[in-house]
C-alpha positions in Angstrom: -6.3 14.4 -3.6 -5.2 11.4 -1.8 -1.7 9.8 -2.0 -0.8 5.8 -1.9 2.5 4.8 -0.5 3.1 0.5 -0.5 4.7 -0.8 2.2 6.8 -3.5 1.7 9.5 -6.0 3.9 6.4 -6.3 6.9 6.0 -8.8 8.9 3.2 -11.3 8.5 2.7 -10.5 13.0 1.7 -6.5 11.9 -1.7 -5.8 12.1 -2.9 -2.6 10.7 -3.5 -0.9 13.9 0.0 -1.0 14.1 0.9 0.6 11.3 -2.3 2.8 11.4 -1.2 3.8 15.1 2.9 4.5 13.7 1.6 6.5 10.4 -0.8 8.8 12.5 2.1 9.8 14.8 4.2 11.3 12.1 1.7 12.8 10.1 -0.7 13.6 12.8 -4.0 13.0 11.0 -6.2 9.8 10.3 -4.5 7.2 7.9 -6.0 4.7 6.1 -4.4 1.1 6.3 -5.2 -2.1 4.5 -2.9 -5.5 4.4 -3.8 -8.1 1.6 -4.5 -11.8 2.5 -3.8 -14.6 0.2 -7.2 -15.7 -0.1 -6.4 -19.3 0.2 -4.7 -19.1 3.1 -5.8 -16.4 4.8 -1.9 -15.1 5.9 -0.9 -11.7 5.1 1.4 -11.2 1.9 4.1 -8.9 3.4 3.2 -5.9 2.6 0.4 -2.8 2.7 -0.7 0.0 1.4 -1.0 3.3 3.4 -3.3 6.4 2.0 -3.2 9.8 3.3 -4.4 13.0 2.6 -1.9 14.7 0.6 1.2 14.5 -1.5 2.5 16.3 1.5 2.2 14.0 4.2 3.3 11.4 1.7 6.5 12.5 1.1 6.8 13.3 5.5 6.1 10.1 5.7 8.2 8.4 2.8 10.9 10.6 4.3 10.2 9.7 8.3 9.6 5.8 8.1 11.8 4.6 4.7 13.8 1.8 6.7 12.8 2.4 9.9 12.0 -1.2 11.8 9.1 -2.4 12.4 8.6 -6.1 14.7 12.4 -6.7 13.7 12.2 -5.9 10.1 13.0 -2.7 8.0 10.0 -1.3 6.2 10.4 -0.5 2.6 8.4 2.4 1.7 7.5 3.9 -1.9 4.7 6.0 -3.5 2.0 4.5 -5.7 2.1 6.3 -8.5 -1.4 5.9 -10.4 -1.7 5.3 -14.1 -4.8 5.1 -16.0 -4.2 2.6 -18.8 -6.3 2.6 -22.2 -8.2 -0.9 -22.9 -8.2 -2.1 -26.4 -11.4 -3.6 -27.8 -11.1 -6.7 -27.4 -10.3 -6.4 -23.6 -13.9 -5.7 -23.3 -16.1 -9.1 -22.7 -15.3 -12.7 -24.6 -12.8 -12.7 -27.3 -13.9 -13.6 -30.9 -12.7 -17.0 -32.2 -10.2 -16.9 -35.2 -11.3 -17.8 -38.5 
């Protein structure tokens, strides 16, 4: 099962080969990366997400990099926890008008 950690505090300079390139060399296997744009602009937001493999290379990583600078400011690191939320009924398609 894969694990999310966000990365926060980045600077809008990292690219994700940079943090693809920092991730692999503490948990020494393939990471994936991906930095959200604002889609107006086109300028990244500040932060990422990171997935790995494990829980276990996670928490390496969680423990490795928390704080650690990156292009002159201090990455803040947490896990993604993932919660499935129930939709109600009316969540699915157009709303029905009051009477």
């Amino acid at each position: 099962m894969t694990s999310k950690l966000l990365i926060g505090n980045i600077s809008t300079s990292v690219k994700e080969e940079d943090l693809k390139e920092i991730f692999t060399q503490i948990v020494g296997q393939s990471v994936t990366v991906s930095i959200p744009r604002n889609p107006k602009t086109g300028s990244i937001r500040g932060y990422a997400f990171v997935e790995l493999e494990s829980d276990v290379l996670a928490e390496k990583a969680l423990d490795a990099l928390n704080g650690s600078p990156v292009d002159g400011r201090a990455m803040s690191i947490s896990k993604v926890d993932r919660v499935l939320t129930k939709r109600k009924w009316f969540q699915f398609g157009k709303p029905k008008p009051a009477r």
